[in-house]
N, C-alpha and C positions, 0 to 999 in steps of 0.2 A: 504494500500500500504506500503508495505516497504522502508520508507524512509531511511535506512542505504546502499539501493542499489546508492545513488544517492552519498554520503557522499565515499563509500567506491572508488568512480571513481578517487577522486580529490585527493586520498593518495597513495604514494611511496612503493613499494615491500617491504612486511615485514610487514607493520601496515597494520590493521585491526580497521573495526570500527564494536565493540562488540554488539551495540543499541542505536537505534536514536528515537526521538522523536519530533514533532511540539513543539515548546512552542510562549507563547509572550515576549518578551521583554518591560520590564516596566523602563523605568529612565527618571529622569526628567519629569514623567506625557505623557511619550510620547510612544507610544506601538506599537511595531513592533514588524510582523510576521516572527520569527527564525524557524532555526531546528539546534536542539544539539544535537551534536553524543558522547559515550564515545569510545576512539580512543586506541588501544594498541600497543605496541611496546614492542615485547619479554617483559620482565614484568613490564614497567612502561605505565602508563594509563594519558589519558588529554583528556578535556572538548573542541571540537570545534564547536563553535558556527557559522553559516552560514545564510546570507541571502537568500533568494529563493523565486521562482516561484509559483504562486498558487500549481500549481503541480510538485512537484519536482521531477522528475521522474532519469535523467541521471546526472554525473560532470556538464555538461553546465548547468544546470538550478541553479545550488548553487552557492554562491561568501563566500568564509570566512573570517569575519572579527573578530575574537576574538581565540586565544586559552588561558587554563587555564590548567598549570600541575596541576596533582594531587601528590602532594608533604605532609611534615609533615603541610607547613603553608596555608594549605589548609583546606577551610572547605563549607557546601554548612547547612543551617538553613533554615528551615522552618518559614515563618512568616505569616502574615496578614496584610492590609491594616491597617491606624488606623478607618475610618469609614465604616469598614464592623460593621454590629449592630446587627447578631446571631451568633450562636455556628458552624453550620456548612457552609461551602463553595464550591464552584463549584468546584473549579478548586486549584489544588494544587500552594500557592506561596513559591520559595524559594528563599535564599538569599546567593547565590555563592562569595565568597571572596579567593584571594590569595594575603597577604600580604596588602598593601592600593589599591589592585582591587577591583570592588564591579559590581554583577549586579544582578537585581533583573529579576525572571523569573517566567512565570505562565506556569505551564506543566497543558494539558487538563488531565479531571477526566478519568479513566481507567485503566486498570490492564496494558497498556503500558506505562504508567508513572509510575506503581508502582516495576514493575521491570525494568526501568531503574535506580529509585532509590535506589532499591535495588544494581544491579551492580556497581551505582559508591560508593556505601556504603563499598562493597565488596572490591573496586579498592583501598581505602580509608583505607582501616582496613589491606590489604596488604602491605603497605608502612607503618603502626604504628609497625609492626611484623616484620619488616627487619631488620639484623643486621647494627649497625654504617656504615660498611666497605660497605656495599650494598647501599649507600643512592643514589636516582637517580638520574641521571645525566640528564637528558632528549638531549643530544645533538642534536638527530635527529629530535627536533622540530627546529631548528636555520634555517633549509634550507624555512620553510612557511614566513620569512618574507620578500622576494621576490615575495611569489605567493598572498597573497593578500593586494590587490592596492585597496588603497580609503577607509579602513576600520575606522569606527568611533569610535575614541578610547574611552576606559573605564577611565570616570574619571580622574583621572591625566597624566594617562598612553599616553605616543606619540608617541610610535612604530606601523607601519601598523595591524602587527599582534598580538600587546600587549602581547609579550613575554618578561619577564627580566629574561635573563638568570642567571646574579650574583643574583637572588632571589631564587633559586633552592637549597635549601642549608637547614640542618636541625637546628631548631627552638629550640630545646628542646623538652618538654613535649607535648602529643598531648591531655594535658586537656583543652577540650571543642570542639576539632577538630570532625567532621565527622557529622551524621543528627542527628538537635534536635528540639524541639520546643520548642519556645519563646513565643506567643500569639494565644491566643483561636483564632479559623477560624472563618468565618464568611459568610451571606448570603447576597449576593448581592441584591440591587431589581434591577425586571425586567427591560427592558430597553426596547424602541422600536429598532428591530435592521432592520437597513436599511441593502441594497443588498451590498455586498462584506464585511459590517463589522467582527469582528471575531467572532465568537459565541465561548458562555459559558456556558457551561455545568454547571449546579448549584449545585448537588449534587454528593457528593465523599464519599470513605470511610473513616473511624475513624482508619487511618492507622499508626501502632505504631510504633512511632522512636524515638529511642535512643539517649542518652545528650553523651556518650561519650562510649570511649571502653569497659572500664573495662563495664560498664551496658552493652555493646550489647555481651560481650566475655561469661555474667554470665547469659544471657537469659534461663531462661528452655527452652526443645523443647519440641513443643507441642504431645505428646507421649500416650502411653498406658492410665497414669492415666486421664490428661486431657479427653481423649473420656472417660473414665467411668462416670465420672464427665456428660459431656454433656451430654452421654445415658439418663444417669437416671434423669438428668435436664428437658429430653424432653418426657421422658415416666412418668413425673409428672407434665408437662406445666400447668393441670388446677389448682394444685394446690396455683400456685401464679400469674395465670394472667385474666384479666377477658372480657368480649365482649364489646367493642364500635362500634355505626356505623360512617361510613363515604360514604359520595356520591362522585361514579367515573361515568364521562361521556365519553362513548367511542360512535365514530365517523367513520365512515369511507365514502369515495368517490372517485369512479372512476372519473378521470379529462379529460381524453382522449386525455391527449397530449396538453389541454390546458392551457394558461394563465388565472390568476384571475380576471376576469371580474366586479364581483360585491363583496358586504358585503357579509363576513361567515355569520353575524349574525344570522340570522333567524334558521341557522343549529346550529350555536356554541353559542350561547345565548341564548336559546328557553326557556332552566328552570327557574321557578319560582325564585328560589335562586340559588346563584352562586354556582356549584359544588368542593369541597373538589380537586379534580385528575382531568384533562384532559388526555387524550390518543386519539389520532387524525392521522389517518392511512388514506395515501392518495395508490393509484394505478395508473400507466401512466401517472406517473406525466413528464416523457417526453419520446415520440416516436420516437425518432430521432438518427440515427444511429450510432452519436458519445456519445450516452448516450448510447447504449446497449453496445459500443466495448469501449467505455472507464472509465464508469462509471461515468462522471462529466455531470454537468447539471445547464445550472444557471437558472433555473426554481425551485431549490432548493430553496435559499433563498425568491423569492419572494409569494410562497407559505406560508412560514414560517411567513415571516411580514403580507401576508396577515388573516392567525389564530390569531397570536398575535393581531392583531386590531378588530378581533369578537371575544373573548373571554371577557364572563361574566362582566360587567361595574362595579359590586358593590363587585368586590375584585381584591386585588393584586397577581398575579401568574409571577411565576419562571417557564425556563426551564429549565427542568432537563435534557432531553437528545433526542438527535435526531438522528435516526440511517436510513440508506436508500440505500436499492440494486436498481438497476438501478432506474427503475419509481417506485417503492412499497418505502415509507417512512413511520417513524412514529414520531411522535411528543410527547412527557411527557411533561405536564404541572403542579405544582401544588402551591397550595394556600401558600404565603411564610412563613407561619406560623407553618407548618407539615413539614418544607425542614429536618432539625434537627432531622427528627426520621427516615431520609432515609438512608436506607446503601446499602453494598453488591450489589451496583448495576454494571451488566454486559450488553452488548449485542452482539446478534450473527444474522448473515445471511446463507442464503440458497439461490444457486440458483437450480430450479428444471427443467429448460428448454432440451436443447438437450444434450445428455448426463448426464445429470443430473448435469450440470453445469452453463451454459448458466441464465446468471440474470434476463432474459424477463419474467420470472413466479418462482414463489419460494414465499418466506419470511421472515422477520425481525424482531427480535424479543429483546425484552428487560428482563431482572430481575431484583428484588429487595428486599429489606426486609422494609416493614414499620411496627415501634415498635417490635411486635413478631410474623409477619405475613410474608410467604415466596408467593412473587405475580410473574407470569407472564403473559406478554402480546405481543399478535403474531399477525401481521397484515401480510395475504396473498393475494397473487392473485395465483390462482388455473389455471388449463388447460381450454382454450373456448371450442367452440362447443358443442350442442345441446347432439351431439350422445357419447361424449368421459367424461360420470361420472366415466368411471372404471381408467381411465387415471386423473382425480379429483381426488380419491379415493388412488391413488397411491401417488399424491404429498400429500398430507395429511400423508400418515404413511412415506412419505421421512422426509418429516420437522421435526416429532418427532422423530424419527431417528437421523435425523443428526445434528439437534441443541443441543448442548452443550456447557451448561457454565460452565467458570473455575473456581473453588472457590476462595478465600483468600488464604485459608490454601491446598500448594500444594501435601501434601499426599493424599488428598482427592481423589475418583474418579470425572471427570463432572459432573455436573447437567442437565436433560434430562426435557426439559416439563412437563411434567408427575411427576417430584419428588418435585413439587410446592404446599402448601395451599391451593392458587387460581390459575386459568389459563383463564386467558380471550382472547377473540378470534375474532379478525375480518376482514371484507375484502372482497374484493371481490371472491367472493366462488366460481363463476359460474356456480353453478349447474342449472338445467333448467326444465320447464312442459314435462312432456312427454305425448305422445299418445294425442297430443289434436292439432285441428286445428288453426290458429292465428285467426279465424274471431269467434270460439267458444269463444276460451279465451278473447278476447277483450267481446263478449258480456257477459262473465263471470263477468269479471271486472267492469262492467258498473250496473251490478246488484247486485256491492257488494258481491258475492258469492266466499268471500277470503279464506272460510274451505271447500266447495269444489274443489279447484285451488290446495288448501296445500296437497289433497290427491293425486296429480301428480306432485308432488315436487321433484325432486332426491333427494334432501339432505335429505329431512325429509323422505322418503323412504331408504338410505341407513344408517341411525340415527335407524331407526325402526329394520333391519336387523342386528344392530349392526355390518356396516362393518366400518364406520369411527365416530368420534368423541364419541366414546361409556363413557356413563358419563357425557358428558357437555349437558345441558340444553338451549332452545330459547324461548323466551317469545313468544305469542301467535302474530300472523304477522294478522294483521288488519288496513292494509295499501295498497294501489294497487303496482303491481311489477316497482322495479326503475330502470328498461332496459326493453328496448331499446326505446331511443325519438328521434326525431331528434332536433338536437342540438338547441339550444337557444329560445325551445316551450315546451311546455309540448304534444306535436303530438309525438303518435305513429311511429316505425320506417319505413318511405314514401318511402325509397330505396328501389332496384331489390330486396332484399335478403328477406325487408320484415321478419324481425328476428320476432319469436312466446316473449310476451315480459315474463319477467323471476324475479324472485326475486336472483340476483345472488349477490345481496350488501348484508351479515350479519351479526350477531353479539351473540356468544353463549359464557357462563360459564360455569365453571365446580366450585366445590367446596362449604365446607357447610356458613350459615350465609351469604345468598345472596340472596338479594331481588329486582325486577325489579319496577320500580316506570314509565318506558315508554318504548316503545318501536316506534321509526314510520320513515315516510320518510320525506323529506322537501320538495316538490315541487315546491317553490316560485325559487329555484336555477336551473338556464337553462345553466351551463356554457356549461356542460359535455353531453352527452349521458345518463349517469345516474344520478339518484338523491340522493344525500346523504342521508346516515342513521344513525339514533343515539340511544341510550341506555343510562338511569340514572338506575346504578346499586348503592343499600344500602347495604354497606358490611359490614358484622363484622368482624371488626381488633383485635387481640388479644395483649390488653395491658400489661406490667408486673407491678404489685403491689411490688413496694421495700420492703417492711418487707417481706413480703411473703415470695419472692425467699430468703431475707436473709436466710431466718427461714430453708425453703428448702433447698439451698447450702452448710448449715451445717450440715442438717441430713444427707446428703448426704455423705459430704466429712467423718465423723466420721462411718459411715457404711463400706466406703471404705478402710479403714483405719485398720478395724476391718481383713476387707479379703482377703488384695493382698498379707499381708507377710505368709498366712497359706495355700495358695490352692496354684495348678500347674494348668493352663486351660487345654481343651481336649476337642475336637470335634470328631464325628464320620460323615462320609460319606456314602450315600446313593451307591455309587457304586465308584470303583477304575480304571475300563478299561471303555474304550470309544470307538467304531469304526463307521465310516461315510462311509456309501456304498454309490455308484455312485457316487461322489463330483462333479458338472459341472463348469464351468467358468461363474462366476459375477451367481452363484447360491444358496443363501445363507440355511446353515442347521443350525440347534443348537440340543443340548440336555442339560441337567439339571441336575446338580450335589449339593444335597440337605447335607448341610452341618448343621449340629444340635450338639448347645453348649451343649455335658450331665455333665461338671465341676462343681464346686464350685461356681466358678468365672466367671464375664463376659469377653473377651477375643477379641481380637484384631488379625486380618486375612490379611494377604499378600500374594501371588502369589509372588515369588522372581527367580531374575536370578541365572541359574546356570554356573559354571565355563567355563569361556571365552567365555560368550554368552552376548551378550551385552542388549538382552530385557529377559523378563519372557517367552515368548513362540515363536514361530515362528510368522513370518508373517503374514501368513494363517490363525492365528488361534489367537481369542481373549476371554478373561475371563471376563464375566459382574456381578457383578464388581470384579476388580481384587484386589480389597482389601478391608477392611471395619470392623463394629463393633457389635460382638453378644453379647446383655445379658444371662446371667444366664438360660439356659433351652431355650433359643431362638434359632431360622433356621434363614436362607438364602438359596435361591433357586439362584443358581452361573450358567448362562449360556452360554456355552461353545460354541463358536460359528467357525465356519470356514466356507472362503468366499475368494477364489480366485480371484484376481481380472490382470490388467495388470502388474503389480509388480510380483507378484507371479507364473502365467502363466509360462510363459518359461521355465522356471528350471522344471517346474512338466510337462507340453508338453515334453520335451526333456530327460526326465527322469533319469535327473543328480540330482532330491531334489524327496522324498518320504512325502507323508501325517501320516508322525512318529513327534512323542513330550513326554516330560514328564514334567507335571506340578510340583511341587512343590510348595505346600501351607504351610505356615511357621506362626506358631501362636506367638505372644510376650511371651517372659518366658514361651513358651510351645517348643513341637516337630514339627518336620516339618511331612508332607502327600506328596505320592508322587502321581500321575493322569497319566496314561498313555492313551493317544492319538495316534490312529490309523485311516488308512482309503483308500478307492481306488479313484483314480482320474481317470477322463474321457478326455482322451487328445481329444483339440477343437485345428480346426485349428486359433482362435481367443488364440493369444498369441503365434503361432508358426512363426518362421522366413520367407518371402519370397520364400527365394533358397529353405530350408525345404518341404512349400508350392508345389512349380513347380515339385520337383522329386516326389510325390505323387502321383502314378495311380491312385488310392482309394480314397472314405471318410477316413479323420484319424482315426476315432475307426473302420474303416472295415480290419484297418492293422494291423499288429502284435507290440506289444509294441516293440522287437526287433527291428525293420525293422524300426519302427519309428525313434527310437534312433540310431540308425548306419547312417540312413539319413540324421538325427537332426548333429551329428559329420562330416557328409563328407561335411556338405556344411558350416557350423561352420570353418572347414581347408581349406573352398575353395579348396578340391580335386576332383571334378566334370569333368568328362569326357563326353560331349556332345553326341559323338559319344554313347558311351554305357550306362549311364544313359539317355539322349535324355528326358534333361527335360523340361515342356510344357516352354510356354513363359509368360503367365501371370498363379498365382492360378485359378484353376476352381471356387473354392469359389470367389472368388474376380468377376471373370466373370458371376457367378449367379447372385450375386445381382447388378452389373450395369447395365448389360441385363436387369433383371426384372425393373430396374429402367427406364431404355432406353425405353422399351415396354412401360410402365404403367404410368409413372409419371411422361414425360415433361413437361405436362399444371396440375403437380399439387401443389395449390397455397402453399403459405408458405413450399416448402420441403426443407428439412434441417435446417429448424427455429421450426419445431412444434415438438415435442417428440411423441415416438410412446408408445405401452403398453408394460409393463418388461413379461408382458407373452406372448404375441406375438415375441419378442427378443428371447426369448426360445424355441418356437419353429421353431426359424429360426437357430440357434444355432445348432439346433437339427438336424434339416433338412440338413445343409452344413457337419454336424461332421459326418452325418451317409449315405448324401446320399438316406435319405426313400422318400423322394417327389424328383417328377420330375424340380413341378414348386415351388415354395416359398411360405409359408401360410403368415398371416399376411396384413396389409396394406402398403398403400406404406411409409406411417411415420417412420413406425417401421420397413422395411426393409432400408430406407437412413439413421436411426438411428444407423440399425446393419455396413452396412457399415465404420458410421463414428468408430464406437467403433472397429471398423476390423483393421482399421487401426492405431489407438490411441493404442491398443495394441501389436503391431508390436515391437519386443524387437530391431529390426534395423529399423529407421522410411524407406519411399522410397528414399529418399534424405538422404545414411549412415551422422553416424555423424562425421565421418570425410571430407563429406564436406562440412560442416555447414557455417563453418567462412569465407571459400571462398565464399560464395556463397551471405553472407553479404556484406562483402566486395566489390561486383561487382552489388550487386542489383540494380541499377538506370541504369546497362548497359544490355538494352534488347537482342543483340546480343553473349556478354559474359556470361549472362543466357543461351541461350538457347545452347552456345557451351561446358557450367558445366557440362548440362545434357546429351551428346554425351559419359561424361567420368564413368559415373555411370554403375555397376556390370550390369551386363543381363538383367538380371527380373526385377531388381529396374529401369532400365531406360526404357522396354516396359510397368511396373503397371503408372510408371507416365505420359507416354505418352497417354497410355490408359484414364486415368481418367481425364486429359485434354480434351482431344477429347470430352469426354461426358461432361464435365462441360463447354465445348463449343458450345455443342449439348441444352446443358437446357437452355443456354441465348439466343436464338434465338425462346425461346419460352418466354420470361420475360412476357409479355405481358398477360401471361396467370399465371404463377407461380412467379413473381413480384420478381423472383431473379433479381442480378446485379454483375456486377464483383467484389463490395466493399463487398455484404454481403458473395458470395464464395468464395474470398479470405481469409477472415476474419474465415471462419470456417475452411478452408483448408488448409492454410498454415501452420498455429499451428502441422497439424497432418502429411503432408508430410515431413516437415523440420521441425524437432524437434532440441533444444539447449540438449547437454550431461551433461548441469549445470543448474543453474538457470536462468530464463531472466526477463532483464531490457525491458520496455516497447517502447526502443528504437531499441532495439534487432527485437521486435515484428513489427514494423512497418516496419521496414529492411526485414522481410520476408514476409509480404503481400506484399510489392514491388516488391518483387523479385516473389514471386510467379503470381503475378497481368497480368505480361508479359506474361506469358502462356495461360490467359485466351480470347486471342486476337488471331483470328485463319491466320496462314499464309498459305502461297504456300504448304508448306512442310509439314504440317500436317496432319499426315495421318486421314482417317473417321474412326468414330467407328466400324464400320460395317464391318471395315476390320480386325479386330481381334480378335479372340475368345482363346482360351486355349489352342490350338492345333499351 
């Protein structure tokens, strides 16, 4: 969440708050949960500190009690406790001082503490570079000591808001001012942590800061030579590093929405010796609908204390990090003795539910380095249903897709799953038996007959086919399947549904030096529906031997040294023009542009903007990777990809923006390449405007590009003449698929919470652009899926955005609602009336498809009434409200049945 949405409520026209982040407040042994923002003001910057809310979300939830200019006699030092008793630490501490202020603050580990630090570094180094005559005045902080009341002041300090303005004044010399370090970091030990206490991330990066200007003014940047250096550091790694093993235990269990009932033990202590890494991946960990719509859950923490208290009796373990989209969490554990050789650690979530957004199904994933080893590990939960593996299969190539982490070093491209050492992997997979009856399979199971069962496996069937996980390996499963039971027995599932039972908990690697020492389930644990499963994996860590790499780093660097000032680099390209025929909407192409170093030298590659364009290429169109490092006689295969999505649409529908680009690929101390990019688009009515929509006799591509675009402008200038364009009332599209929805899918369960298949959207896609079917292919998932995207692509949502903020402004008055809507353009005010009606029509079937007003507002509101900025989550609830009142049917409302296209 972006906590600088909350900070930036509570400040005056003109400031700006640049990045906020959670920290603790430490003095006097007393720790309280802060958020500090850095605050700007045309160009001078300050540190306000605020008390808050668990979740801070709006101004009301924060109180401020501290500001801190960022002046000459400012400075913020990194420290340590004095009995932290190792080298590395969780959690960044630093030690902010202005003049005799002082406070001691712990910012959590992650790349949002470390570019905050970087900013106020920035903010910091701009006041050392100002002339005398420029020194800051800070006036426009005088008016905050009014606004907060009751703040606990710092140390001596006895103003509400601990501002001394006569301290604002310059010092002299700014030796010693800005980030430095004073004391080696250090590792906490674990701690039992009870529910609401703060949690501490234990490990951080070895992140380098500077004692003063002139060191940070004289930094090299990290540049051409450095990657050559790296290159060949890593196209020689055996040279100086060698194999150790280490035991990681990965865990996962679907909880189903339950509380911890009994000991992990039996799952999380089972091994002989205590394992090296915990990794402990929960799913549903809560089903409750202000955990899917808001992401907070106190089911978090007591899941956590309850790991903590089964983990392993005969060692001490840290954690290192906890990450978690709605019910899918993971837990890092490790022995606190290996904490000091963690670094570079990231994590990132996925959600893959409807739209491919929705947190109900997806996954969370973490990175690392431990010693010379690059690990990830991905805890998912996949799509249900017996019959939906190609819809499994899908969220699987989403995840790696679209998880990426940021590195350290920001010239880098992301890091993708797949560009890891290791990649571990677990979760609930949900794949399921096929072709077999539940009373076969039960007596299957009962005979032990666990490699006959595996030969009706999807996963190890689409693993065989190489459609997903291609690479990663599963130990041999000789354990009966751990779904479905009913809950608190180890009894088969005794419900109507009667579920065939499935091995859908599991647990796969990829990568070399990896050896499986177990593999099974726990069945003593009855909390869940399923029963936990676990993995003791012996991996080999690649250590670095110090002489070695010395020995290495210098051949290295004296080789280098020999070739940058005699060669010019040069690459040649496997092809210079590009064109992409039929391009469709949200329908991804690539081709391959094979670039091969034939220089001297190894050489250094960017993708750079050209003159008055603010990125390397268009929107539409992206470089993977768009920059990066070739040796000597080395390729890269660079894939050029374009993928229209709701951003991009409009302009190419309306045919005011063409499928034209020229790359420019730009070598260090070489020439630049230039790529040209070509190609034809298929206008969809998905991303075309309403009014657009209605003056449409035709499918869009059965019309003339012409006629499209003259259309696309006369309703653009609102010049429509009823009389002689006589346009429908609602899109025809629009009325295909609620019709189809209206016929087919009132009693059908979960619609609009399940995702449908991205190839069934395409031919649905197909079918409204062109027209060729009468009726709609697909199911009904994936026809309420194509809808919701009908609409989320709409360059005007139904509700314009001009009248967004009235319409907040009035939400609690259901009468005033419903008289906004009388004032909305033609079409916008019969498509919303329309879709009311029908989302009127599906709750009078709840009973049968378990919708409600909270979960169709909840998906719909967002898409009828869209913010033209960004929104606060106060914003969001202002619009379920407002939208909530429509789903309540009155006098007036007309049936659905009485409106078609015509």
């Amino acid at each position: 969440m972006d906590q600088s949405v909350a900070i930036q409520e509570t400040l005056a026209k003109g400031e700006n708050c640049k990045i906020a982040v959670e920290c603790v407040s430490l003095l006097n042994d007393v720790r309280e949960s802060k958020l500090i923002g850095l605050v700007q003001q045309n160009n001078e910057h300050a540190l306000f500190l605020y008390s808050h809310r668990r979740m801070a979300i709006t101004g009301d939830d924060v109180t401020l009690d501290e500001i801190i200019p960022i002046s000459y006699d400012f400075s913020v030092v990194e420290v340590s406790s004095p009995d932290e008793l190792a080298v590395v630490g969780a959690d960044t501490r630093v030690r902010v001082t202005f003049f005799d202020e002082e406070l001691v603050l712990k910012l959590p580990f992650g790349s949002q503490s470390r570019l905050f630090l970087g900013e106020v570094n920035r903010a910091w180094s701009d006041v050392c570079e100002q002339h005398p005559k420029q020194e800051p005045k800070f006036a426009w902080l005088s008016k905050y000591r009014k606004v907060s009341r009751g703040a606990r002041p710092l140390r001596k300090s006895s103003g509400a808001s601990n501002i001394k303005m006569s301290q604002i004044k310059k010092s002299g010399k700014a030796d010693g001012v800005g980030l430095k370090k004073e004391d080696e970091r250090g590792v906490c030990e674990s701690q039992e942590r009870g529910k609401g206490e703060v949690r501490d991330d234990l490990i951080r990066n070895s992140l380098h800061i500077l004692s003063n200007k002139d060191q940070m003014l004289g930094m090299p940047q990290f540049g051409l030579r450095d990657n050559l250096i790296k290159c060949e550091l890593l196209k020689n790694e055996d040279a100086y590093t060698y194999i150790q093993n280490y035991s990681f235990f990965l865990g996962t269990y679907n909880v189903n929405g339950q509380n911890p009932k009994e000991s992990l033990s039996p799952w999380l202590a089972s091994t002989a010796t205590p394992p090296d890494f915990y990794l402990v991946g929960f799913q549903e960990l809560d089903l409750s609908k202000e955990a899917f719509l808001f992401n907070d859950t106190p089911k978090e923490p007591e899941w956590m204390l309850a790991v903590y208290k089964s983990l392993h009796p005969d060692a001490k373990y840290a954690l290192v990090k906890v990450v978690r989209l709605v019910g899918i969490m993971l837990l890092f554990y490790v022995k606190a003795e290996h904490a000091a050789h963690i670094s570079e650690m990231e994590a990132e979530t996925v959600g893959t539910g409807v739209m491919g957004r929705m947190g109900n199904k997806g996954a969370v994933a973490i990175r690392f380095q431990f010693h010379n080893s690059d690990i990830c590990v991905v805890n998912s939960h996949l799509a249900a249903h017996t019959e939906d593996f190609e819809r499994r299969n899908q969220d699987f190539k989403d995840i790696c897709r679209r998880i990426q982490f940021r590195q350290e070093d920001p010239t880098l491209p992301p890091l993708t799953i797949m560009k890891h050492n290791i990649v571990l992997w677990l979760g609930d997979l949900n794949y399921r038996l096929s072709d077999l009856e539940v009373d076969h399979v039960k007596e299957l199971i009962a005979e032990k007959e666990f490699e006959t069962l595996c030969n009706h496996d999807q996963l190890k069937r689409q693993m065989d086919e190489e459609v997903v996980f291609v690479g990663f390996t599963e130990g041999e499963i000789d354990f009966q399947p751990t779904y479905k039971y009913d809950t608190g027995s180890d009894q088969w599932d005794t419900s109507e549904k009667c579920r065939v039972p499935a091995w859908c908990d599991r647990i796969l690697w990829r990568g070399k030096d990896i050896k499986q020492l177990h593999y099974q389930s726990h069945m003593t644990l009855k909390t869940s529906d399923h029963k936990p499963v676990s993995s003791l994996l012996e991996i080999g860590i690649k250590l670095v031997n110090d002489e070695s790499y010395k020995r290495t780093f210098e051949e290295i660097v004296r080789r280098i040294d020999r070739l940058e000032n005699d060669c010019i680099p040069s690459v040649t390209l496997s092809q210079r023009e590009f064109h992409f025929e039929h391009v469709k909407f949200m329908q991804h192409q690539a081709q391959t542009v094979s670039v091969h170093n034939d220089g001297q030298v190894p050489c250094q590659f960017e993708f750079i903007q050209k003159l008055d364009e603010p990125f390397y290429c268009k929107p539409w169109l992206t470089a993977n990777p768009c920059k990066g490092f070739l040796a000597q006689g080395g390729s890269v295969d660079i894939d050029l990809e374009v993928f229209v999505n709701r951003s991009t649409a409009p302009e190419l529908n309306s045919g005011q923006q063409q499928l034209e680009d020229i790359l420019v690929l730009h070598l260090e101390r070489g020439k630049d390449y230039f790529i040209s990019i070509s190609g034809s688009y298929l206008p969809s009515c998905f991303g075309t405007s309403l009014a657009t929509l209605c003056l449409l006799r035709e499918p869009i591509q059965e019309m003339p590009l012409d006629t499209v675009r003259e259309l696309s402008m006369k309703s653009k200038s609102q010049a429509i003449d009823p009389e002689t364009d006589k346009p429908q009332e609602i899109p025809k599209e629009l009325w295909m698929m609620v019709d189809h929805l209206f016929r087919n899918a009132k009693k059908q369960e979960d619609l609009f919470q399940q995702p449908g298949l991205r190839s069934e959207f395409q031919e649905i896609r197909d079918c409204l652009d062109t027209g060729s079917l009468d009726t709609l292919p697909g199911s009904n998932h994936s026809v309420a899926e194509a809808l919701l995207l009908f609409l989320d692509a709409l360059p005007e949502p139904v509700v314009p955005f001009s009248f967004y903020r009235q319409c907040l402004d009035i939400s609690a008055d259901s009468s005033q609602c419903r008289q906004i809507i009388s004032f909305l353009p033609q079409c916008h005010r019969n498509v919303f009336n329309y879709l009311t009606a029908f989302l009127q029509e599906l709750l009078k079937h709840s009973a049968h498809n378990r919708l409600d007003a909270t979960i169709l507002g909840s998906v719909f509101s967002g898409l009828l009434l869209q913010s033209p900025t960004k929104q606060d989550l106060t914003e969001k609830r202002k619009m379920k409200e407002f939208f909530q009142h429509f789903l309540v049917q009155t006098p007036s409302d007309r049936d659905i049945h009485d409106k078609s296209p015509e």
